[in-house]
C-alpha positions as CSV (number, residue, x, y, z in Angstrom):
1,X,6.4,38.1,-2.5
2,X,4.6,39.6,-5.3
3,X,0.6,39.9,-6.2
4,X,-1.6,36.8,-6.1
5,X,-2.6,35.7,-10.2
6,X,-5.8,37.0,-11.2
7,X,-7.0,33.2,-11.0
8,X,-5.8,33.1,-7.4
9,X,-7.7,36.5,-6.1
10,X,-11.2,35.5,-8.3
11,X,-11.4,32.4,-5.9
12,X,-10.4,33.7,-3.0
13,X,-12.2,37.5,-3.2
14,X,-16.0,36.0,-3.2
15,X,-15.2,34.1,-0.2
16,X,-13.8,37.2,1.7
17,X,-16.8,39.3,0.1
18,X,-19.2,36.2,1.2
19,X,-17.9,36.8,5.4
20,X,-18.5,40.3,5.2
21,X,-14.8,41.4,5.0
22,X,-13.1,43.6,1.9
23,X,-10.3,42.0,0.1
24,X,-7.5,44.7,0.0
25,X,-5.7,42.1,-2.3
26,X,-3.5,38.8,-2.1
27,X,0.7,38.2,-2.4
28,X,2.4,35.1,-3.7
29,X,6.0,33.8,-3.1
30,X,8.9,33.1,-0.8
31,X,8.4,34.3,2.5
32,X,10.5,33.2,6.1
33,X,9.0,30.4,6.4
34,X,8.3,28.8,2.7
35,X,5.8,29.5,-0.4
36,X,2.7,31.5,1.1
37,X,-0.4,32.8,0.0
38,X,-0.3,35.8,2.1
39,X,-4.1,37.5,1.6
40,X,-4.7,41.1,3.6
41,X,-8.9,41.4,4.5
42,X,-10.2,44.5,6.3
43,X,-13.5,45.8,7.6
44,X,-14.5,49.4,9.0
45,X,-14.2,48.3,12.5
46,X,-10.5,46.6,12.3
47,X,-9.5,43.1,11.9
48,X,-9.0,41.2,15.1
49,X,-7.5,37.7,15.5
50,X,-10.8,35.8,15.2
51,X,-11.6,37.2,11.8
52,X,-8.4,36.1,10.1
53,X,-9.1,32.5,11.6
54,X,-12.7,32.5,9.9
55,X,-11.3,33.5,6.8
56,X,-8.4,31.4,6.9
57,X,-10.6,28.4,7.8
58,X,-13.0,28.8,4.5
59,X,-10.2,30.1,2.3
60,X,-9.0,26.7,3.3
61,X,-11.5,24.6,2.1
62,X,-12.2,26.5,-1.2
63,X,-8.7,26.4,-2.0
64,X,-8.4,23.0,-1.9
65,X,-11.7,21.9,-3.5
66,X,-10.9,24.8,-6.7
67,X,-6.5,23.4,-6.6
68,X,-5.5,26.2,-8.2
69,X,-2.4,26.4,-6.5
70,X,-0.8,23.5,-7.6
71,X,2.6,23.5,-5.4
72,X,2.5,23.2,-1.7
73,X,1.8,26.4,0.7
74,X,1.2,27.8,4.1
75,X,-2.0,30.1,3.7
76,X,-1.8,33.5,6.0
77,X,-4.5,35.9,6.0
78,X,-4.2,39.4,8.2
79,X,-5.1,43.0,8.1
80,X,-3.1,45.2,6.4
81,X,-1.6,46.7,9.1
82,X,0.0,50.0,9.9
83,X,2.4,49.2,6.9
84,X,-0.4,48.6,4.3
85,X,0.1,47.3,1.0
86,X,-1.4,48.9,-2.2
87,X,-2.9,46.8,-4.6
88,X,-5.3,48.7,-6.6
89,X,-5.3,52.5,-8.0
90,X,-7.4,53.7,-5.5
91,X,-5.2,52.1,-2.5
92,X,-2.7,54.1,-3.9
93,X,-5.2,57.6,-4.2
94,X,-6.4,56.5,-0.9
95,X,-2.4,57.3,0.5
96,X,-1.6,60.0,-1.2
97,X,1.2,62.2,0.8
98,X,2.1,58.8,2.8
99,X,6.2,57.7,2.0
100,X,5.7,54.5,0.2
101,X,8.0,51.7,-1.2
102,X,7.1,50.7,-4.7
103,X,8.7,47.5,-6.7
104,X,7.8,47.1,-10.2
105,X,8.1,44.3,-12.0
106,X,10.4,45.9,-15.5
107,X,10.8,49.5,-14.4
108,X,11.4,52.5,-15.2
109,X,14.9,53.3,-16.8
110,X,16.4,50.4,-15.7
111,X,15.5,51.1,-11.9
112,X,12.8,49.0,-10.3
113,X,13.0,50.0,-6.6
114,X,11.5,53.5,-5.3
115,X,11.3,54.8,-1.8
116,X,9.6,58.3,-1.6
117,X,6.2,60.3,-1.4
118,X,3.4,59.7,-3.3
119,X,2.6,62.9,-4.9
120,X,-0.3,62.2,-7.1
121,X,-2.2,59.0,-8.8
122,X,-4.1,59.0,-11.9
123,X,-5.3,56.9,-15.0
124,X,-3.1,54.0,-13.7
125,X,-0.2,55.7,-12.8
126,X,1.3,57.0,-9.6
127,X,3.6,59.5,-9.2
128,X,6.2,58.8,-6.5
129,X,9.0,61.8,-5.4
130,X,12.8,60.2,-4.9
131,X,15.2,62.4,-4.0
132,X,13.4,65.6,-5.7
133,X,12.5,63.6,-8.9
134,X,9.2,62.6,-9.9
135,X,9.0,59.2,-11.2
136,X,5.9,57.7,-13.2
137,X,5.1,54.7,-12.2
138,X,2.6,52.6,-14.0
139,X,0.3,50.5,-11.6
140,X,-0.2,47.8,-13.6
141,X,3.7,47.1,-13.5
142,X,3.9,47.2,-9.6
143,X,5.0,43.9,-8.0
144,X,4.6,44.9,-4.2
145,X,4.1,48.3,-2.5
146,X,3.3,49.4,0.9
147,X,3.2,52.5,3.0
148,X,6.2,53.3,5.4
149,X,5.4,56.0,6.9
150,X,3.7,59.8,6.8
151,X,5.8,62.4,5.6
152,X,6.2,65.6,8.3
C-alpha cells in the first residue's frame, strides 16, 4: 500500500470533513484481500464501528458518481489505530519520540526501509535514529509510515 493520489484524497477529504470526521489521510494498493482504498478518519472522541460504516456508505456513492478510480476495489475506511500511520508533517511532529517504520519511495543512499525513533521533524523532513545514525528523511518521498511502538 502506499498514499492515495492527490486526485483520490480531494474527493474523498470533503466528504469526511462534510460527517464531521478528520481525514488523517488515504493508502492505495495490494492488500490481503485485493486492490483497496484503505482511508483512516478520526474524531476527538474515537472512532467506533458505526462511524466507519457512515463514511464508508457516502464515500461509496461519491466515489462512484466522481470514477476516479478506474480499476476495480474494495473500499475500507477505519481509525488509525494504535499503530497510526503518518501522512502529513505534522503527523509526524505530532509522534515525535514514538519508534516508527518509514518507507520512502527513492531513498536515501540506496536504502528505502528505516525502523527507529523519530528524533525531530522540520521543513519537510523527519529525522529518524537507526541503529545510532540519524537519517534525513524527506516527507514528501515517504510511501507508508506508521508508529510501532514508544521508546522506553
Amino acid at each position: 500500500m502506499q498514499r492515495a493520489s492527490t486526485q483520490v484524497v480531494e474527493v474523498v477529504e470533503p466528504v469526511v470533513t462534510g460527517l464531521g470526521y478528520e481525514l488523517v489521510g488515504a493508502e492505495f494498493g495490494q492488500a490481503e484481500n485485493g486492490v483497496t482504498l484503505r482511508v483512516y478518519i478520526d474524531k476527538p472522541e474515537g472512532i467506533v464501528m458505526e462511524d466507519c460504516a457512515a463514511v464508508s456508505r457516502q464515500l461509496n456513492a461519491v466515489l462512484d458518481v466522481e470514477d476516479t478510480i478506474k480499476s476495480a476495489y474494495l473500499l475500507e475506511v477505519s481509525s488509525p489505530g494504535i499503530d497510526r500511520p503518518l501522512f502529513t508533517e505534522a503527523h509526524f511532529a505530532a509522534q515525535i519520540g514514538e519508534t516508527v517504520k518509514v518507507r520512502l519511495s527513492d531513498g536515501v543512499g540506496g536504502r528505502r526501509n528505516f525502523k527507529g525513533a523519530l528524533v525531530a521533524v522540520q521543513e519537510g523532513v523527519a529525522t529518524v535514529e537507526v541503529d545510532g545514525i540519524d537519517y534525513d528523511l524527506t516527507i514528501s518521498d515517504v510511501e507508508q509510515a506508521h508508529i510501532i511502538g514508544r521508546l522506553t
